[in-house]
C-alpha positions in Angstrom: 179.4 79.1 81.0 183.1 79.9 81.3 183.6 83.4 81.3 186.7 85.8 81.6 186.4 89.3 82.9 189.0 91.7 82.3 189.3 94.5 84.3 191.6 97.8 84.2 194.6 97.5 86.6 194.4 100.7 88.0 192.4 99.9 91.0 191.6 96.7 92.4 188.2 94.7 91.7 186.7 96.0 94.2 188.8 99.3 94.5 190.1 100.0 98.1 188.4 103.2 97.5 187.5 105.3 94.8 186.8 103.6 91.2 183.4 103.0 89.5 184.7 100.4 86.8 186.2 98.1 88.9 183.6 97.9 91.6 181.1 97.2 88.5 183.4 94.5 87.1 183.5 93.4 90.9 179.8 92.9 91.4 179.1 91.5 87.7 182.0 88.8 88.6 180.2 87.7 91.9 177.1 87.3 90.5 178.1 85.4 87.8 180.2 82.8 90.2 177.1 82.9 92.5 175.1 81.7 89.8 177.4 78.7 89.2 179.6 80.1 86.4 183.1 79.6 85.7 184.7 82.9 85.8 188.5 84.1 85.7 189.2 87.5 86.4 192.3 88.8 85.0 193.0 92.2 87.7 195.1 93.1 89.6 197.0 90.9 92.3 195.5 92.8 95.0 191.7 92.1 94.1 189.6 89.8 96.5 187.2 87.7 94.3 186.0 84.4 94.4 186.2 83.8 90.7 190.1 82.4 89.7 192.2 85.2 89.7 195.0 86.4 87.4 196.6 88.7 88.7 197.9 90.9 85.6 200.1 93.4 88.1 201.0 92.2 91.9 199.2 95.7 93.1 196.5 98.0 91.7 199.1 100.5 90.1 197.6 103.8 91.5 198.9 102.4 95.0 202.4 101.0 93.3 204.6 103.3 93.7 207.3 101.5 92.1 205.6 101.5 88.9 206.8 103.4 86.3 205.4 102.1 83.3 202.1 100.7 83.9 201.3 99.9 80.2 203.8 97.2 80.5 201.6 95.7 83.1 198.7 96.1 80.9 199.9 94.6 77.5 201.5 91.6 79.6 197.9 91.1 81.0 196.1 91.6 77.4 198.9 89.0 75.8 197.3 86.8 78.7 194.1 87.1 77.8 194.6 86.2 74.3 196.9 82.9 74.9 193.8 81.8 77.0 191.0 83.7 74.9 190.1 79.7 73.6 189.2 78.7 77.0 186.5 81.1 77.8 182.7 80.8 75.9 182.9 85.0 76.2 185.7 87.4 77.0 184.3 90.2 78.6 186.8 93.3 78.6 186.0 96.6 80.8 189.6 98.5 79.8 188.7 100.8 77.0 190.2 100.1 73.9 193.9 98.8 74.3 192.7 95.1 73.2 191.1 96.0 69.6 194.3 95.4 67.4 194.9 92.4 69.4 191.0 90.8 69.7 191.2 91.5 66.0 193.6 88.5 65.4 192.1 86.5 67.8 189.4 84.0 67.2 187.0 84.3 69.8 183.8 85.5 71.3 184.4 88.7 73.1 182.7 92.0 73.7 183.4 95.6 75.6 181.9 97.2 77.8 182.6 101.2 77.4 182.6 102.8 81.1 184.0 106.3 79.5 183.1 109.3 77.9 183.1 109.0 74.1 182.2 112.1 72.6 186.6 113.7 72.1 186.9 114.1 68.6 189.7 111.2 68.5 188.1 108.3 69.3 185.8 108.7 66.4 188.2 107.2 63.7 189.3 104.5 65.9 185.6 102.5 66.3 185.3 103.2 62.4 188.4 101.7 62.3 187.3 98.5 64.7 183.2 98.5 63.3 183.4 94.6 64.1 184.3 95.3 67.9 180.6 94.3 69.7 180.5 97.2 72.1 178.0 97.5 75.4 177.2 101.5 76.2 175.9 101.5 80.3 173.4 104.1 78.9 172.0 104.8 75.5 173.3 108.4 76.0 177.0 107.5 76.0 176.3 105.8 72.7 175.5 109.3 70.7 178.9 110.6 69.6 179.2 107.4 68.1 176.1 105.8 67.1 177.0 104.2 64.3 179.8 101.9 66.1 178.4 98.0 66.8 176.6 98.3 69.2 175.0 95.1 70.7 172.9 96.4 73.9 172.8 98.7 76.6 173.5 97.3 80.5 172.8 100.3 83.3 174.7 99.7 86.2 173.6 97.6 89.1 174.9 97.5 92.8 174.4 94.3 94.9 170.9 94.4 97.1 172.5 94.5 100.3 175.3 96.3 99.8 173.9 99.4 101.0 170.3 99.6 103.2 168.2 102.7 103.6 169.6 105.2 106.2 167.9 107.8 108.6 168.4 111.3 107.1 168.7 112.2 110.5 172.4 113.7 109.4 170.6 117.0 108.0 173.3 117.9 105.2 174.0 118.2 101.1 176.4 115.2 100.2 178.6 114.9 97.5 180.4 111.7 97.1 183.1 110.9 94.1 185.9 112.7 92.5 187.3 116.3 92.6 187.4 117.4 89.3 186.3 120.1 86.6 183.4 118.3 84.7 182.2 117.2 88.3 181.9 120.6 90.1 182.3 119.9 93.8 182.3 124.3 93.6 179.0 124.1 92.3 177.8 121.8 95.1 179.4 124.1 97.3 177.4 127.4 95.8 174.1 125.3 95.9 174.7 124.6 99.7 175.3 127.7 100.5 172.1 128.9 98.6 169.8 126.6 100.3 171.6 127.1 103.7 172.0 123.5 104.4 175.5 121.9 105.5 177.3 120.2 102.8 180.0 117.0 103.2 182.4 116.6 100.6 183.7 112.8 100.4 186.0 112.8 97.3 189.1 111.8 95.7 191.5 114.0 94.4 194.1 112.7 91.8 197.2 114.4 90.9 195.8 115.7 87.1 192.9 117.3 89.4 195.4 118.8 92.1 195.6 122.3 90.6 191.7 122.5 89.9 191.7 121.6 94.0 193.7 124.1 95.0 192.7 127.2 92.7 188.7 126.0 92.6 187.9 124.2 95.3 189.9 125.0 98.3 189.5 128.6 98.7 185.6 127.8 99.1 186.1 125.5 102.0 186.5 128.1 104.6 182.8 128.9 103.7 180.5 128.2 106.6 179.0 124.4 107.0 181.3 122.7 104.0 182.9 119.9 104.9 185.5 118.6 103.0 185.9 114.8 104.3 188.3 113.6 101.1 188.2 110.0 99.9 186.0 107.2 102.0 185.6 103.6 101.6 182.9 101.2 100.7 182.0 101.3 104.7 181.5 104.5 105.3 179.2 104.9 102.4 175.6 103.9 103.8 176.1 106.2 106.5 177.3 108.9 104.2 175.0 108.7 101.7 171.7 107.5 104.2 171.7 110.6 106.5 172.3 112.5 103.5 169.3 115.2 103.3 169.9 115.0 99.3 173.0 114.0 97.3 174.4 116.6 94.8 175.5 115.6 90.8 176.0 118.9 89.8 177.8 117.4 86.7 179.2 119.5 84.0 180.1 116.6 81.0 178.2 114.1 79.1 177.7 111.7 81.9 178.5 107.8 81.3 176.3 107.0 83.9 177.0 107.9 87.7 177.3 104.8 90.0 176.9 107.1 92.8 173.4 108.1 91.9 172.2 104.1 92.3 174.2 104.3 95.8 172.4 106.9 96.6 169.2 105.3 95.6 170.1 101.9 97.5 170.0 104.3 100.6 166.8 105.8 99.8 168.7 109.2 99.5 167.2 111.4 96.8 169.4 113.3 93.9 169.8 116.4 92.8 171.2 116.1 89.8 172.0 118.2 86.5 170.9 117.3 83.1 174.1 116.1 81.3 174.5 112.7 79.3 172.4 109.6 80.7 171.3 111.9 84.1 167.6 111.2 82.5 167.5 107.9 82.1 168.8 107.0 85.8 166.9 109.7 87.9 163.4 109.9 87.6 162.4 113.2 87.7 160.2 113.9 90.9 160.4 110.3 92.1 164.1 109.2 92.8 165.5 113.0 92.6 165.3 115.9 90.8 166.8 116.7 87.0 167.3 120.5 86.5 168.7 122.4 84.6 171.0 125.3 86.4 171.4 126.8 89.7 168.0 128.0 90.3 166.0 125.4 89.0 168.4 123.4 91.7 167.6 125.3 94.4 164.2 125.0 94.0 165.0 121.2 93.9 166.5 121.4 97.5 163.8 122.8 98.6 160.9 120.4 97.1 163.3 117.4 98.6 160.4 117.0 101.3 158.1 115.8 98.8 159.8 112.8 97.5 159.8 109.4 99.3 162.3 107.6 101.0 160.8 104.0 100.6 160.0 104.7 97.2 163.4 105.5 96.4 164.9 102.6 97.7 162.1 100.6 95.4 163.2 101.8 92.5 166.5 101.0 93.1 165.4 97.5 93.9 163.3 97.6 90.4 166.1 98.8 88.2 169.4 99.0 89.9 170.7 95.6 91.5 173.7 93.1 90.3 170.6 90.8 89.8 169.4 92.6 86.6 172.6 94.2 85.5 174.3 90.4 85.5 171.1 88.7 84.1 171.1 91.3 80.7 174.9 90.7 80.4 174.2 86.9 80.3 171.3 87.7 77.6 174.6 89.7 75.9 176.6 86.4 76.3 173.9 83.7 75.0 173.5 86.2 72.1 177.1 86.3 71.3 177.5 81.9 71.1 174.9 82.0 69.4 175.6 83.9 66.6 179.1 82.8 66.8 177.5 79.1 66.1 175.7 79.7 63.0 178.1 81.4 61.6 180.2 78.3 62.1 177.7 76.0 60.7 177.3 74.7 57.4 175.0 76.0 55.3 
């Protein structure tokens, strides 16, 4: 099949660091080649794939420091896209919304993968507005602010097998691994560390809109005794991170996409504790990979029952529901589903 996947230009595929979408769209792509595909990836110049590249900026732009209007660079990239959309059985887009008007106009098989949050009050009128957009959720509680939109399946996110391996716990600490913000609550981790009396490392990115929450929020608690704030690490450090990891922490405070870094943690056999926001339920299974709980206490009593879960059996259910394998085999049930109906609708009667 020949397949295009568009990813945002923000970060690389894969990021350097920090970025969930593109390491998905990174992972999805290799699969896909590895299974004998044709795939282009429209990205950023900067990506390392072994797909054909189009580079739709010569550098992710968060590292660009030339750039000052970074939606030229995007709408370049989408008028790409659509000059080539004819070559391609499936477009597969992973940048938000941007390409509706466009995709509209064009005749050809595509689809959109939603990696965000969906429940502000303004994107509402814009998927009534584009009801024939074929939409993918990554878990069936992103879909519920809009439920109505068309929505043709549900793909969780999957990491490759070996990317990360089971670690030794032998590090003793609370992790938190992903981005300093408000809806993420790295000052909640911190209270819950300090209520349990275990260590807790930090290992987060901190972008300029967040820099104020950082510095009013965060960093008068770092002084506290045994947190660690280690800032952004990259996809090398993370085994050892997350494997001697006692327990990660997802003390999350939004309607949760997903959480890429709970399968991480998984692939390392590290259990979760993990509040229950958005699709936090239908990735952690409560008193097998983790804990779901519902405020402070209930999490505390969660660190504390961590003993009782099991390591191997962690990393098994990773392997059972988490890997590229699956993820890229139900997007290619997606794409056989798309040609086909895009067939019979071509066909005589």
């Amino acid at each position: 099949m020949k397949i295009a996947q568009v990813a945002p230009l923000t970060e690389s595929v894969p990021p350097q660091l920090y970025g969930g979408t593109e390491r998905v769209v990174s992972y999805l792509t290799e699969e896909l080649v590895a299974r004998g595909h044709e795939v282009t990836l429209f990205a950023s110049g900067d990506s390392v794939t072994r797909a054909e590249l189009r580079p739709g900026a010569p550098r992710a732009l968060r590292f660009d420091q030339q750039c000052r209007a970074p939606l030229a660079y995007e709408l370049l990239m989408l008028e790409q896209v659509a000059q080539h959309a004819n070559r391609f059985d499936i477009t597969h887009f992973h940048c938000d919304c941007l390409h509706l008007p466009l995709f509209r106009r064009v005749a050809a098989r595509y689809l959109t993968t939603m990696h965000g949050r969906l429940d502000l009050p303004e994107l509402a009128p814009l998927y009534a507005e584009f009801s024939e957009a074929p939409l993918v959720s990554i878990s069936a509680a992103q879909r519920r602010p809009i439920e109505w939109a068309n929505w043709i399946g549900t793909v969780h996110h999957g990491i490759p097998e070996t990317l990360l391996t089971p670690g030794s716990e032998r590090g003793g600490y609370l992790a938190f691994l992903g981005r300093i913000c408000p809806e993420k609550r790295p000052d909640l981790a911190i209270r819950l560390a300090l209520g349990s009396g275990l260590p807790l490392k930090i290992a987060a990115k901190v972008d300029k809109a967040d820099r104020a929450y950082f510095e009013t929020t965060v960093r008068p608690l770092l002084g506290a005794p045994n947190i660690e704030f280690i800032g952004e690490i990259d996809e090398g450090r993370k085994a050892d991170f997350l494997g001697r990891a006692t327990a990660l922490l997802f003390p999350v405070d939004w309607p949760e996409p997903f959480g890429l870094v709970l399968i991480e943690a998984f692939a390392c056999g590290t259990p979760v504790i993990a509040f229950d926001r958005g699709s936090v339920p239908e990735v952690v299974e409560h008193g097998v990979t983790g804990y779901v709980v519902d405020g402070v206490g209930d999490a505390l009593g969660a660190i504390a029952a961590i003993p009782r879960l099991n390591r191997a059996q962690i990393r098994h259910e990773f392997e059972r529901r988490f890997t590229s394998r699956r993820m890229t085999e139900d997007y290619l049930a997606l794409y056989r589903s798309l040609k086909e109906r895009s067939k019979a609708t071509l066909e005589p009667a």
